[in-house]
C-alpha positions in Angstrom: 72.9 19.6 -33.1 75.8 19.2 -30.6 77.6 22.7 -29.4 81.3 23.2 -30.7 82.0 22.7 -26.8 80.1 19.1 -26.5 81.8 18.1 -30.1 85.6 19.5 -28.2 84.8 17.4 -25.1 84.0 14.5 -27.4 87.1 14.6 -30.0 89.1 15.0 -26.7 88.0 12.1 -24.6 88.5 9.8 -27.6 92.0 10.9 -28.6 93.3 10.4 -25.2 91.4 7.2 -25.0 93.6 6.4 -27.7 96.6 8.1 -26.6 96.3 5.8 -23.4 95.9 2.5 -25.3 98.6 3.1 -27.9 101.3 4.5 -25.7 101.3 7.9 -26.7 101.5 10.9 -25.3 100.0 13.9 -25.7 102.5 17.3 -25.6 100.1 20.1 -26.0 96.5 20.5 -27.6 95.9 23.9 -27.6 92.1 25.6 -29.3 91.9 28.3 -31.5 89.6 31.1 -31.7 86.6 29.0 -32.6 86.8 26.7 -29.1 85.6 29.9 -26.9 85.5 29.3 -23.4 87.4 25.6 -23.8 90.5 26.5 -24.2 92.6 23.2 -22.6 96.5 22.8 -23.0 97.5 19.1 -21.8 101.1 18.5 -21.1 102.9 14.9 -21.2 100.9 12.1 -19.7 103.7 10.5 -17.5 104.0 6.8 -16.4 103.1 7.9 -13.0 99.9 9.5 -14.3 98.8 6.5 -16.8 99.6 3.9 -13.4 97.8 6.0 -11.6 94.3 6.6 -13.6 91.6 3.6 -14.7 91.3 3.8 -18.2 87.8 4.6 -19.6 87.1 2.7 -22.4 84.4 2.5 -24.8 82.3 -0.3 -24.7 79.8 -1.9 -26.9 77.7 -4.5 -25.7 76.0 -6.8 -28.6 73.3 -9.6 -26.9 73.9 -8.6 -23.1 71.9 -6.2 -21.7 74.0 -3.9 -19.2 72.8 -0.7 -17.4 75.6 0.6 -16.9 77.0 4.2 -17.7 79.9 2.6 -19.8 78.4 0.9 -22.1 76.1 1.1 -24.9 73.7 -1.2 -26.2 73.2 -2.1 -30.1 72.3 -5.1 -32.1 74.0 -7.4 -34.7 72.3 -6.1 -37.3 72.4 -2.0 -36.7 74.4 0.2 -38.6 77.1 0.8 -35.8 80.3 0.3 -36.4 82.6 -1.7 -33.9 85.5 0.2 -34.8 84.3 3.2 -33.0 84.7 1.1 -29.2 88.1 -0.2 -27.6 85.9 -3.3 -26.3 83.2 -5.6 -28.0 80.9 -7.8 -24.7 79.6 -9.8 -27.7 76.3 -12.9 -26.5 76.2 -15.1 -29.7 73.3 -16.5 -28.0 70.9 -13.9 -28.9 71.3 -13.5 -32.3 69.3 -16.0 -34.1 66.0 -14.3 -32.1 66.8 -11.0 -33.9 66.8 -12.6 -37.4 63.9 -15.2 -36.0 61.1 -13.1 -34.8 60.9 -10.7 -38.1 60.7 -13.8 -40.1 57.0 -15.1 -41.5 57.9 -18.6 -41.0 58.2 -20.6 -37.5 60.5 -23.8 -36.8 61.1 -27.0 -38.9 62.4 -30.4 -37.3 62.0 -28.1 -34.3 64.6 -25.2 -35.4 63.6 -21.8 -36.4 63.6 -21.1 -39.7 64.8 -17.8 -41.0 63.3 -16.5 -43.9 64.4 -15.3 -47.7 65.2 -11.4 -46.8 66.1 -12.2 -43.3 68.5 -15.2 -44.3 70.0 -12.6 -46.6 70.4 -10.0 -44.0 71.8 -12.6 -41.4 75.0 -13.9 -44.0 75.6 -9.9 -44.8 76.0 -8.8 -41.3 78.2 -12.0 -40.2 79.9 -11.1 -43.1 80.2 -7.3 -42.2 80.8 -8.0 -38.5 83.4 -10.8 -38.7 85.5 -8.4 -40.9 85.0 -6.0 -38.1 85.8 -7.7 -35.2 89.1 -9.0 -37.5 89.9 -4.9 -37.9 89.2 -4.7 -34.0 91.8 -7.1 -33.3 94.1 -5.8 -35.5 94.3 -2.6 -33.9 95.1 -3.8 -30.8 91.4 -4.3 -29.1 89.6 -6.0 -26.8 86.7 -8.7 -27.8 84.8 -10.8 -24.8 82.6 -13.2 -26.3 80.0 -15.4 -23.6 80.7 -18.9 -24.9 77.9 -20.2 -26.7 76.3 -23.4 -26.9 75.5 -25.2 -30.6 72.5 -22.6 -32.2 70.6 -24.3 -34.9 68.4 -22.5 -37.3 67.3 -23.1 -41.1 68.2 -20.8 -43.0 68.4 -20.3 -47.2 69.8 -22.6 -48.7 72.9 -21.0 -50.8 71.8 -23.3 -54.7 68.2 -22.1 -54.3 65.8 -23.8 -56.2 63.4 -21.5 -57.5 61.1 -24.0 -59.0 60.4 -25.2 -55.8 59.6 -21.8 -54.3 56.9 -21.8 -56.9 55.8 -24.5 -55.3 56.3 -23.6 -51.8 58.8 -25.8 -51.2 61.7 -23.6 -50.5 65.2 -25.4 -49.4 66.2 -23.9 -46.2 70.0 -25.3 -44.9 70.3 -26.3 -41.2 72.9 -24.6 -39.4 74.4 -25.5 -36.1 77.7 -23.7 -36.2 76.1 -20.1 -37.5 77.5 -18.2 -34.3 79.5 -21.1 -32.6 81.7 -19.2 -31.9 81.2 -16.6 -35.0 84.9 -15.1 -34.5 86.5 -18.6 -35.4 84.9 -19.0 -39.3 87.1 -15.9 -40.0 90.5 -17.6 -38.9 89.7 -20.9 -40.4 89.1 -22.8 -37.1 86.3 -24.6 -37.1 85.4 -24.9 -33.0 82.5 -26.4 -31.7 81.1 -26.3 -28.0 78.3 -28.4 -26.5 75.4 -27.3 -24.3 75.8 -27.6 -20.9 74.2 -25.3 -18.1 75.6 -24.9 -14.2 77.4 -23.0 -12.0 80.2 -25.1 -10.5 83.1 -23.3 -12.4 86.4 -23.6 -11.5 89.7 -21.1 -12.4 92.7 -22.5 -13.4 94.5 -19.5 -15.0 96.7 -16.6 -14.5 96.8 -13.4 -13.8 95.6 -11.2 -15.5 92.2 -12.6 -15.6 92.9 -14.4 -11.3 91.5 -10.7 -10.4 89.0 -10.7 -13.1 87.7 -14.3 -11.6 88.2 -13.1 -7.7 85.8 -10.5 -8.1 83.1 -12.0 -10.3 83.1 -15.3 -9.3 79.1 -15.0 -8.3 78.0 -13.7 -11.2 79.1 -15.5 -14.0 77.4 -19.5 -14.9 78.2 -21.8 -17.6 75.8 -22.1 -20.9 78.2 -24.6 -22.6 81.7 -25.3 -22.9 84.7 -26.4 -25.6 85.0 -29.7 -27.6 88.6 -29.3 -27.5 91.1 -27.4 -26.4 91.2 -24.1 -27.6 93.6 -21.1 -26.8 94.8 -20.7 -23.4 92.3 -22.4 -21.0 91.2 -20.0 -18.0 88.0 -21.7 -16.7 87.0 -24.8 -16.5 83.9 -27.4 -14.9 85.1 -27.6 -11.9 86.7 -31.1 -11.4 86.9 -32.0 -14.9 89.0 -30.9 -18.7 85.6 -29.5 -19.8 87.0 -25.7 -20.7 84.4 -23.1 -20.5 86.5 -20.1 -21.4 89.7 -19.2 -22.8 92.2 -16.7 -23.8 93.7 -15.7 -27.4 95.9 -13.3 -28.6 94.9 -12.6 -32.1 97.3 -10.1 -34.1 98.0 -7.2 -31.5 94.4 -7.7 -30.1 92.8 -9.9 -26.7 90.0 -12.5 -27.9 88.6 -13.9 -24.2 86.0 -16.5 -23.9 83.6 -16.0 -20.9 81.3 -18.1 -19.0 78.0 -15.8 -19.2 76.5 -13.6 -16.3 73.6 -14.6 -14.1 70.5 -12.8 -15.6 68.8 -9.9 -13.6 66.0 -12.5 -12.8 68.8 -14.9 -10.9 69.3 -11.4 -8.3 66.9 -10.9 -5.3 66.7 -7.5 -5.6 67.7 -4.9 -8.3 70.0 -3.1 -6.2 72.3 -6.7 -5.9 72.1 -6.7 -9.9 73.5 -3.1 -10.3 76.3 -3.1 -8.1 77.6 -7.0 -9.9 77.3 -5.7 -13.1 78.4 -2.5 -12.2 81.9 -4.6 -10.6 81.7 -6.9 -13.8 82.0 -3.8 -16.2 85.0 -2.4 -13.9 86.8 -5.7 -13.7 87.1 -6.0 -17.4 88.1 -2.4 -17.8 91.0 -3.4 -15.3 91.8 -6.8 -17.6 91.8 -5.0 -20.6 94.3 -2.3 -19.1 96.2 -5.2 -17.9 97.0 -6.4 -21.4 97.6 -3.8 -23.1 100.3 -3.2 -20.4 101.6 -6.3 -21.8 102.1 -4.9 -25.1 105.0 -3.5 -24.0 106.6 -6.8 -23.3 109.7 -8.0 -26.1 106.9 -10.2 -29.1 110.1 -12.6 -30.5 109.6 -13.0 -34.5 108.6 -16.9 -35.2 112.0 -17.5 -36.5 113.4 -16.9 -32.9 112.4 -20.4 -32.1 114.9 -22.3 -34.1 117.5 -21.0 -31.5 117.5 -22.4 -28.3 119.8 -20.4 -25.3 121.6 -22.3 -22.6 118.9 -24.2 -20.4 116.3 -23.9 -22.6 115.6 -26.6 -24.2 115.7 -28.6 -20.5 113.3 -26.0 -19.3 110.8 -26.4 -21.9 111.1 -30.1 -21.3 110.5 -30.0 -18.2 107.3 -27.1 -18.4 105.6 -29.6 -21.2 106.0 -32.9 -18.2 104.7 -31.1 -15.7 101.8 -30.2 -17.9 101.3 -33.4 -18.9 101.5 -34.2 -14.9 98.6 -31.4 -14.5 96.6 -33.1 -17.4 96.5 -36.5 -16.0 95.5 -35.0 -12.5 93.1 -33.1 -13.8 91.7 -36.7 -15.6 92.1 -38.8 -12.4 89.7 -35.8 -10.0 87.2 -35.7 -13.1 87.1 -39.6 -13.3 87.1 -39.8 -9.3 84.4 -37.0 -9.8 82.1 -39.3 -11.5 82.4 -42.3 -9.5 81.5 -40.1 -6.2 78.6 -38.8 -7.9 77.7 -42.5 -9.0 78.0 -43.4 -5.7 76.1 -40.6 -3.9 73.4 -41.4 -6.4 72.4 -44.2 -4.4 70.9 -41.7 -1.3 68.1 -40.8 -3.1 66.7 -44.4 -2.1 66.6 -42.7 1.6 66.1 -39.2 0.8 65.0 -38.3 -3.0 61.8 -38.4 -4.3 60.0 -37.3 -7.8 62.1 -38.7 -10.9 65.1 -38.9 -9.4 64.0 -41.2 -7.3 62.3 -43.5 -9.6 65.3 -43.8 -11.3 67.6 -44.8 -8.9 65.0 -47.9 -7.7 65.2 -49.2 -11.6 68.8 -48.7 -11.5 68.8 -51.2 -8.3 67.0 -53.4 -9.7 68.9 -53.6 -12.9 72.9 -54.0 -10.9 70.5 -57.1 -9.2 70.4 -58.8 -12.4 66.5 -58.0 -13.7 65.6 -57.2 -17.1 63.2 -53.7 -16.5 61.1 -52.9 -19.0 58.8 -49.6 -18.9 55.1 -50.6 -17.3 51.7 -49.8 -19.4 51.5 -46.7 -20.8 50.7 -43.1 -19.1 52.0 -45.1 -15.9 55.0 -45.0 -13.9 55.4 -48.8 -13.0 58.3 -51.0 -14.3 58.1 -54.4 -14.7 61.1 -56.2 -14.0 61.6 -60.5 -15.6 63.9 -62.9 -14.2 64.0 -66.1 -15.6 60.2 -67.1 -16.1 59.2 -64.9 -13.1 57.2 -61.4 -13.0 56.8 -58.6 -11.1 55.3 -55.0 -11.2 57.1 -52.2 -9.4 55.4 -49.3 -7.4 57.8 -46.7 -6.2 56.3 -43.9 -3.6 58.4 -40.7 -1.6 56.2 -39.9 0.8 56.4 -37.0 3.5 54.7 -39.6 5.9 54.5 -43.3 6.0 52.2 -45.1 3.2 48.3 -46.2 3.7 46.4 -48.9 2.3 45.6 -46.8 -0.3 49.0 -47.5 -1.8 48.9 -51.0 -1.2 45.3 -50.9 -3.3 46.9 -48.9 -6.2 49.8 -51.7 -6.4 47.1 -54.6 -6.3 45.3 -52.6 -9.5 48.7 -52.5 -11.0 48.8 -56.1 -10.7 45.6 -57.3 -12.2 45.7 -55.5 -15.1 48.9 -57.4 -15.9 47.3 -60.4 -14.9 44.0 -60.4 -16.5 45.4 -59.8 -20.1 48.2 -62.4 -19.8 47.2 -64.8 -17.2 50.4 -64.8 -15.8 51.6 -64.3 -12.5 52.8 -61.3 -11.3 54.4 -60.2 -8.3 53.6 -56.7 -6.6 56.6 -54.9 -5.4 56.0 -51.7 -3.3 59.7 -49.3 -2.6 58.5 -46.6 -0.1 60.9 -44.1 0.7 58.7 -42.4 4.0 59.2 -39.7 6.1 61.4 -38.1 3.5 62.2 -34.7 4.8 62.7 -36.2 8.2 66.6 -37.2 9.0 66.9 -40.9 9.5 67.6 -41.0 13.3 64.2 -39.1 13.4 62.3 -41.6 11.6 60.9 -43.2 14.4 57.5 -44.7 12.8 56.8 -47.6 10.9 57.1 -46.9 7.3 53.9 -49.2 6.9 51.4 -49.3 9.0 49.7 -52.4 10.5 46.3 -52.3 9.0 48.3 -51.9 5.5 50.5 -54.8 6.0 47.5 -57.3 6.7 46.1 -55.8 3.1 49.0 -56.7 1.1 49.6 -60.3 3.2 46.2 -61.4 1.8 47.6 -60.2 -1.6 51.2 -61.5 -1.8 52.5 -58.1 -2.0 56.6 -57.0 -1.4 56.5 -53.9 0.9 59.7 -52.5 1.2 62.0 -49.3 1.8 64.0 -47.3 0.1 67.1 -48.3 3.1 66.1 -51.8 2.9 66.7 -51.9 -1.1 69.3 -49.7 -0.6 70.9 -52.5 1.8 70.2 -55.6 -0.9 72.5 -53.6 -3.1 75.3 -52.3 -1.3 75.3 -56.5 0.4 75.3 -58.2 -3.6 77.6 -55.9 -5.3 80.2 -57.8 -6.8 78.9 -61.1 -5.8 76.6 -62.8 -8.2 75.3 -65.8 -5.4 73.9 -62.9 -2.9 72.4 -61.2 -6.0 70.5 -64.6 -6.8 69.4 -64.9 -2.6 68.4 -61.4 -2.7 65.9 -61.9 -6.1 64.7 -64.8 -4.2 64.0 -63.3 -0.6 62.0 -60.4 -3.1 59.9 -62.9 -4.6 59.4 -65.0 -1.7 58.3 -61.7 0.6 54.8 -61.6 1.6 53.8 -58.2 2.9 56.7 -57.3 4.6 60.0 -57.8 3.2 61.7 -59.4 6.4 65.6 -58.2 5.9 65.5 -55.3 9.2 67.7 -52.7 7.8 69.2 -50.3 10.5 70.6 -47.1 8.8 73.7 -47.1 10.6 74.9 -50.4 9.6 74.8 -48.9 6.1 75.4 -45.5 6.7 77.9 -42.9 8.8 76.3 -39.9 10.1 78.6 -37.1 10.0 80.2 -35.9 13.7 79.9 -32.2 12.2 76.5 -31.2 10.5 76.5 -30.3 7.0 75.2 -26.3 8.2 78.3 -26.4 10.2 80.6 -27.0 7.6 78.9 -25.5 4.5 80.2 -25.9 1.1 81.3 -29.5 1.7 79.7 -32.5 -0.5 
């Protein structure tokens, strides 16, 4: 059992925890004879002295794992009640694996099912925990939830059929909206955010929460973000209306929407990990200090706003066109956004390789006017039809220039169209060589003589990535050099002819990307 001295310390550090939230000041707490050795008076905490001292909240963390003095860890489904902490860090994202691994059953149409007891336990503690978290905001508290994304799981249905239990065909509901976000069910709002993982996240709030960003920029990443506007918007993906997290004052308390932390596994080292969550767990002590220093700021009754003052109804005017001015920019960089990356898209003919780089060469071929069709199965050729003409594409990234080897695999390719169908079919090779090599390095042939004399024999296309890159950027727009270009391709034997220099197509930067980090 705790000593009378540990349960003082205790009583004390909560009631001026409280004090500090709420305002209040303490005049004098004074022990009696059974506090022995602890006697404490404590005189009027000034202004000065609350400005002066960090507030030390308690914190309960529910999903994220913290090790951090502050905080203390729980799950959804303990016992522990919220109302004990000034701030929930709530990770909806974990919650369907506590209800999932005690269950006997697995997935169905790939979800996790949760079964009888455990689907009964899960509705009771949202139930339980969303009246909670209401009482938590009603007090004047602080909840940070890490936005979600969609979290589907089976779970009972609620007009169980018993007869079919007999028969071991229990209905279990799919749910995709369970914890998504969990808070919103209680106020009626029925939000929805989609999954979506990066790290390009961009601030376009206020302080408070500027300082909040400034100082954990590096550690936070995006798991999903917002349907629709909800709340105040604070952080978005970056060039684009896509919010990721938010801000909402519910009843006297703060609701804030998050982007999630990096995970210990994302650090190099454990000591990097401690010190940014360590700096995470102190910035939102410092937000949460913040507002509740804006509690103290005049909160107008509803009616107020039938009453306008001199000015204001211009002013509001003109606050709502300028944020209808900030909308449409923000519209124009995300639709300029995805033009650029449709545009820078098209290096990967000089300098992808993998999928990526397959895709891009079908893509080519489609904006030439092709119909592309997947090749035989378990292989990654296309076949591409124009008119009553065929031909088979081989695509290759290569860290050197290509061998015959290549050019055999292609001529494979081809018969086992041919054979089947009796039909002509033309062998296209793209080679994108030397691909870790800069272009004003790539000195060598990408084909090599020995393997050009193979594919003459065979009627074989041999051409780069930069020289298909060139037939594009020359036929865009222009349906007559589209229908030359198909031609030359069909008409190419060994290799394609068109010389493409990189620097007709391309202009090399005067300052190196290392020298000027950061830009795209």
């Amino acid at each position: 059992m705790r000593s009378i001295a540990e349960k003082f310390r205790t009583r004390y550090r909560h009631a001026t925890t409280h004090a500090k939230l709420h305002g209040e000041g303490f005049h004098e707490i004074h022990q009696d004879s059974r506090w022995s050795g602890c006697c404490l008076a404590v005189m009027d905490w000034s202004a000065t002295c609350l400005a002066r001292e960090v507030l030390s909240l308690r914190i309960l963390a529910i999903g994220p794992s913290f090790e951090h003095e502050s905080v203390t860890q729980d799950t959804f489904g303990s016992d522990t009640s919220l109302l004990d902490f000034d701030l929930l860090i709530f990770d909806p994202s974990t919650l369907i694996e506590e209800y999932w691994n005690k269950s006997k059953y697995n997935t169905y149409t790939g979800y996790p099912v949760i079964d009888d007891r455990n689907s009964v336990r899960l509705k009771m503690d949202i139930k339980r925990r969303q009246s909670e978290m209401y009482e938590l905001l009603k007090q004047g508290r602080t909840v940070v939830v890490f936005t979600p994304p969609p979290l589907r799981c089976h779970i009972l249905a609620e007009d169980r059929d018993y007869a079919a239990d007999r028969m071991g065909m229990a209905k279990y509901d799919l749910h995709e909206t369970l914890f998504t976000p969990i808070l919103f069910t209680r106020y009626g709002r029925n939000v929805r955010t989609v999954e979506a993982t990066g790290v390009s996240i961009e601030f376009r709030g206020d302080e408070p929460f500027a300082s909040l960003w400034e100082r954990n920029k590096g550690f936070l990443r995006y798991n999903a973000y917002f349907e629709e506007k909800v709340g105040k918007p604070q952080w978005y993906i970056e060039g684009t209306t896509k919010v990721l997290g938010t801000y909402l004052k519910i009843k006297n308390g703060h609701l804030i929407f998050l982007p999630a932390p990096r995970t210990k596994e994302e650090f190099d080292n454990a000591g990097e990990w401690s010190q940014a969550q360590h700096t995470f767990i102190e910035s939102l002590e410092n937000l949460v200090n913040e507002l509740h220093k804006g509690l103290n700021t005049v909160q107008l009754p509803s009616w107020s706003l039938n009453y306008l003052l001199p000015g204001e109804s211009e002013q509001r005017a003109n606050l709502e066109n300028l944020q209808s001015v900030l909308d449409h920019v923000h519209r124009e960089i995300a639709q300029q956004k995805d033009q650029l990356d449709q545009l820078v898209k098209f290096k990967l003919l000089v300098a992808g390789a993998g999928k990526p780089f397959d895709v891009q060469i079908r893509t080519v071929f489609e904006e030439l006017g092709f119909t592309v069709t997947d090749g035989l199965l378990g292989r990654d050729d296309i076949l591409l039809t124009y008119g009553n003409k065929f031909a088979v594409v081989q695509s290759r990234s290569l860290s050197r220039n290509a061998t015959i080897t290549h050019a055999a695999q292609l001529e494979k390719c081809v018969s086992e169209y041919f054979t089947p169908h009796e039909i002509e079919v033309k062998g296209i090779l793209v080679v994108n060589a030397f691909k870790d090599v800069a272009l004003r390095e790539r000195v060598e042939p990408a084909f090599p003589a020995a393997m050009v004399g193979y594919s003459e024999k065979r009627n074989h296309c041999l051409i780069t990535g930069m020289q298909l890159l060139g037939l594009y950027l020359e036929t865009r727009d222009d349906p007559v050099k589209k229908e030359e270009a198909i031609q030359k391709l069909f008409a190419a034997n060994g290799l394609f002819q068109e010389e493409q220099d990189w620097s007709v197509l391309l202009t090399e930067r005067a300052i190196s990307v290392a020298a000027s980090a950061g830009e795209a």
